[in-house]
C-alpha positions in Angstrom: -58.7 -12.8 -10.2 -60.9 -14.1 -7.4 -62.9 -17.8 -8.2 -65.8 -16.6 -9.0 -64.5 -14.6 -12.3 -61.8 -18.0 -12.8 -64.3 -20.1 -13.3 -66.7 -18.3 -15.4 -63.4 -17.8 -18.1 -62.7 -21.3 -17.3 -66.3 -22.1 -18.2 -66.3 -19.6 -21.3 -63.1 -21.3 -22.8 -64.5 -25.0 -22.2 -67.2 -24.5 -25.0 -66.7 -26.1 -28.5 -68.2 -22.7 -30.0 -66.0 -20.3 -31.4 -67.1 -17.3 -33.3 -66.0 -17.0 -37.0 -64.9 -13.9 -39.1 -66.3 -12.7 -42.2 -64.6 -15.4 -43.7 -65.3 -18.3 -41.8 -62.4 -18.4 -39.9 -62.1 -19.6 -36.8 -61.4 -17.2 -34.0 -59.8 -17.8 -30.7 -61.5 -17.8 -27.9 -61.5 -14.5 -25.7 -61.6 -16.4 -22.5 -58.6 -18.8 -23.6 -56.5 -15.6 -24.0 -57.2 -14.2 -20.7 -56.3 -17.5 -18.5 -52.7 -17.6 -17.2 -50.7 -20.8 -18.1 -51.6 -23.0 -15.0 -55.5 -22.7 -15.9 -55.1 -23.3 -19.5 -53.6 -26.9 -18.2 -56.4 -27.1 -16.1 -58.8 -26.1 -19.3 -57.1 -29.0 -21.6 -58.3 -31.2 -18.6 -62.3 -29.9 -17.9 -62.4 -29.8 -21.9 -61.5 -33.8 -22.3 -64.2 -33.9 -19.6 -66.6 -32.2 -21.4 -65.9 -33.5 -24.7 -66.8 -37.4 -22.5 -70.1 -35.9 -21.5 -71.7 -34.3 -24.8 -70.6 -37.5 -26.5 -72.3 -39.9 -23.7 -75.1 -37.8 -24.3 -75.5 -37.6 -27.9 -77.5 -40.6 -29.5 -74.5 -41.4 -32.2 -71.6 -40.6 -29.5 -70.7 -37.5 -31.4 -68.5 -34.2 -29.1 -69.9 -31.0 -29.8 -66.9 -30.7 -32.2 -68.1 -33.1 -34.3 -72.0 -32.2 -34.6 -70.7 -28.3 -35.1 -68.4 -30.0 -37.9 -71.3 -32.2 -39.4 -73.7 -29.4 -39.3 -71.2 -27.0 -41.3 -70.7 -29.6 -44.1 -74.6 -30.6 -44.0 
């Protein structure tokens, strides 16, 4: 895997989204299945990162997780 195509699955798996079955399920992420053990500890680290930003960002401090959770319940 050369760094271009690393950091695209890193950048894949590093979202909050995650698709849903027909049943509302949350599905894994493809990218998270494809990374090899050393970049999913580097994922758990750019995802607390990210997780910082979106809530420094949002006017009431909230992650992505927690506006896709608040929009779902509504």
């Amino acid at each position: 895997m050369n760094g271009q195509e690393r950091e695209a699955l890193l950048e894949a798996a590093s979202t909050p989204y995650r698709e849903r079955d027909a049943s509302g399920g949350i599905l894994s992420s493809p990218a998270f299945m494809d990374l090899d053990p050393a970049l999913r500890d580097e994922l758990v680290l750019r995802q607390a990162w990210m997780r910082e930003v979106e809530r420094a960002l949002h006017p009431m401090g909230w992650s992505g997780t927690v506006s896709a959770v608040m929009e779902r319940i509504g």
